[in-house]
C-alpha positions in Angstrom: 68.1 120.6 230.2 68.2 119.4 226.9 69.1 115.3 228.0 66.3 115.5 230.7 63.8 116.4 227.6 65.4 113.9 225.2 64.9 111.6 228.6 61.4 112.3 228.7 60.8 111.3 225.2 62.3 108.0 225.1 60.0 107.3 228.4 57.0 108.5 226.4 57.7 105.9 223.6 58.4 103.6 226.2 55.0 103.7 227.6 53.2 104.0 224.6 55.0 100.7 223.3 53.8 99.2 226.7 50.0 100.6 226.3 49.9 98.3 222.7 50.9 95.6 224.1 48.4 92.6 223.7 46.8 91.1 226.8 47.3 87.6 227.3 44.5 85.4 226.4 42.7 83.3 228.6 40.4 80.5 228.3 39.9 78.4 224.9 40.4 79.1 221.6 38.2 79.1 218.8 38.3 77.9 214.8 36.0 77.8 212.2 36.1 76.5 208.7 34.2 77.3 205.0 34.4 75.2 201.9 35.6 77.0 198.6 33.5 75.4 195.9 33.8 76.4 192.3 31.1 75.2 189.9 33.0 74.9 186.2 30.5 75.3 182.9 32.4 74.9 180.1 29.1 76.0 177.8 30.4 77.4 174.6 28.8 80.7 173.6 27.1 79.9 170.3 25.6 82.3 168.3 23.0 82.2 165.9 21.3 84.6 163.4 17.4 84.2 163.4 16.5 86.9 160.9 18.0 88.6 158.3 18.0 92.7 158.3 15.6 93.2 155.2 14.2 97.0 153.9 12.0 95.2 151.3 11.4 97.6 148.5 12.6 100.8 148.4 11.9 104.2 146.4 15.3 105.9 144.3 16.1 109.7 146.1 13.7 108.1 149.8 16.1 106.9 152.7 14.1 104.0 154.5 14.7 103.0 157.8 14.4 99.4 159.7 13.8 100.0 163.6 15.0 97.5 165.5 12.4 98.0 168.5 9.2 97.3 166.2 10.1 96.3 163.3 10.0 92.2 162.4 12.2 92.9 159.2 15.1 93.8 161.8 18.2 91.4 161.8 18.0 89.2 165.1 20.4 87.1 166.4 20.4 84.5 169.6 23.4 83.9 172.5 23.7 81.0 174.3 26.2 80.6 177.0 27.3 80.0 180.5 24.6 81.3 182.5 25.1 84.9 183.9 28.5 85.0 182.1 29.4 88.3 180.8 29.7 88.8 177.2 31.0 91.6 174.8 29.1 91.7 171.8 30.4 93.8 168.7 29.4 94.2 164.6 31.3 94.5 161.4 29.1 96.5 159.7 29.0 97.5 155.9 28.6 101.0 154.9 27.2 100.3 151.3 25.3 97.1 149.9 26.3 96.0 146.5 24.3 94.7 143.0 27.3 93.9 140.5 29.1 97.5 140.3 26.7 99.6 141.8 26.2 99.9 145.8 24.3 101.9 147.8 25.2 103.5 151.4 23.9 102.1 154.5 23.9 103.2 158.0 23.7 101.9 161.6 24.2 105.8 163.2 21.3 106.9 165.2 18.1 108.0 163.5 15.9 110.6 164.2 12.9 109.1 163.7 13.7 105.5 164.1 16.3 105.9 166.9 19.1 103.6 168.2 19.5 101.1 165.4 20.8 98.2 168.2 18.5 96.8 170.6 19.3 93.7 173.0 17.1 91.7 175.7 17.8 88.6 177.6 14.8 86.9 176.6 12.7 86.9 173.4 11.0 90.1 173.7 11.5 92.7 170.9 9.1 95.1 172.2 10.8 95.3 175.5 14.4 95.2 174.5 16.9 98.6 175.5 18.6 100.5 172.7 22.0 100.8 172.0 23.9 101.9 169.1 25.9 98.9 167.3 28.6 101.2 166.0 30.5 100.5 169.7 30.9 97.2 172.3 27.6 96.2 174.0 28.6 94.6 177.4 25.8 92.2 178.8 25.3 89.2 180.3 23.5 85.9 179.4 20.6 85.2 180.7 20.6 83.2 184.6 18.2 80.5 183.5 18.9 76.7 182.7 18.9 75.4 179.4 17.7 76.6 177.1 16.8 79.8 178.7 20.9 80.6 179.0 20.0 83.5 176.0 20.5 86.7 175.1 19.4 88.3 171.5 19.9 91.4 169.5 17.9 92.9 167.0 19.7 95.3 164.4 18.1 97.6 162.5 19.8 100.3 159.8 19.2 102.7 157.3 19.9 102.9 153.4 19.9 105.7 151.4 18.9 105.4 147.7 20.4 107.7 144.8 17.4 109.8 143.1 19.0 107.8 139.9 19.7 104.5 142.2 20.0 101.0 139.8 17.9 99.0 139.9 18.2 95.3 141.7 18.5 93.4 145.4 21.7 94.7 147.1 23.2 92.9 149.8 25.8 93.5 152.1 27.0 91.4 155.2 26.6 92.4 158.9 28.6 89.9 161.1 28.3 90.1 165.1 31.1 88.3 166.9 30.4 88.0 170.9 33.0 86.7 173.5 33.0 85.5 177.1 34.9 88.9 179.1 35.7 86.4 182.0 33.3 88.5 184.6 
């Protein structure tokens, strides 16, 4: 009994190998054919800083705030690039501005009242640019137009907190934004 059923199993396979089989083909065959075209832009992504991030004069012992969204004393900077290339965009920020010894802390965390202190748009619109906190990467990409509408901008806003005994004098402090193609 047992070779009839290993039998029947080798004719199962046998058929099933048969029932894949291909049919034959008949009549003509058939091609067809696509071009692969690559377009290359070697545009360099040049960045520019349009306005400097300014809190004008301040009060000793009053934090004071810059939004980014409304305010024109934010920072702003301009992207130009390959068009619809992404880009990552990322800031060395300060945490105190200085005036000879003395400094004074600074912040670019999220404000209650002011909000996000990053804010980024594809075209020159302030008002409607999105949020984003500048702390962390922003991944975007450049605008789709021709020249010179291949932008993107960022505004930067921040806030600095005076001591109730805070010297007098114009601090500074440096806030660098490096941007690079991601290759997407």
């Amino acid at each position: 009994m047992l070779p009839q059923a290993g039998f029947g199993l080798l004719a199962l396979s046998a058929m099933v190998a048969g029932a894949v089989r291909p049919a034959s083909a008949q009549g003509s065959a058939s091609t067809a054919s696509i071009q692969a075209t690559v377009l290359i832009d070697n545009t360099a992504l040049i960045a520019a800083p349009l306005n400097d991030l300014d809190f004008g004069v301040v009060i000793p012992g009053t934090p004071t705030s810059v939004n980014p969204k409304t305010s024109a004393f934010a920072g702003k900077y301009v992207l130009h690039g390959t068009r619809n290339a992404e880009i990552q965009i990322g800031f060395v920020l300060p945490s105190v501005l200085r005036v000879g010894p003395w400094t004074m802390p600074i912040s670019f965390a999220d404000d209650p009242v002011a909000g996000r202190m990053g804010c980024h748009r594809n075209q020159d619109q302030q008002n409607n640019c999105t949020r984003y906190t500048p702390t962390g990467p922003l991944v975007v990409r450049i605008r789709n137009g021709p020249p010179p509408q291949n932008t993107f901008y960022v505004w930067i806003g921040g806030t600095v907190s005076p001591a109730v005994g805070q010297q007098p004098g114009i601090y500074l402090g440096t806030v660098t934004m490096s941007a690079v193609y991601t290759g997407n």
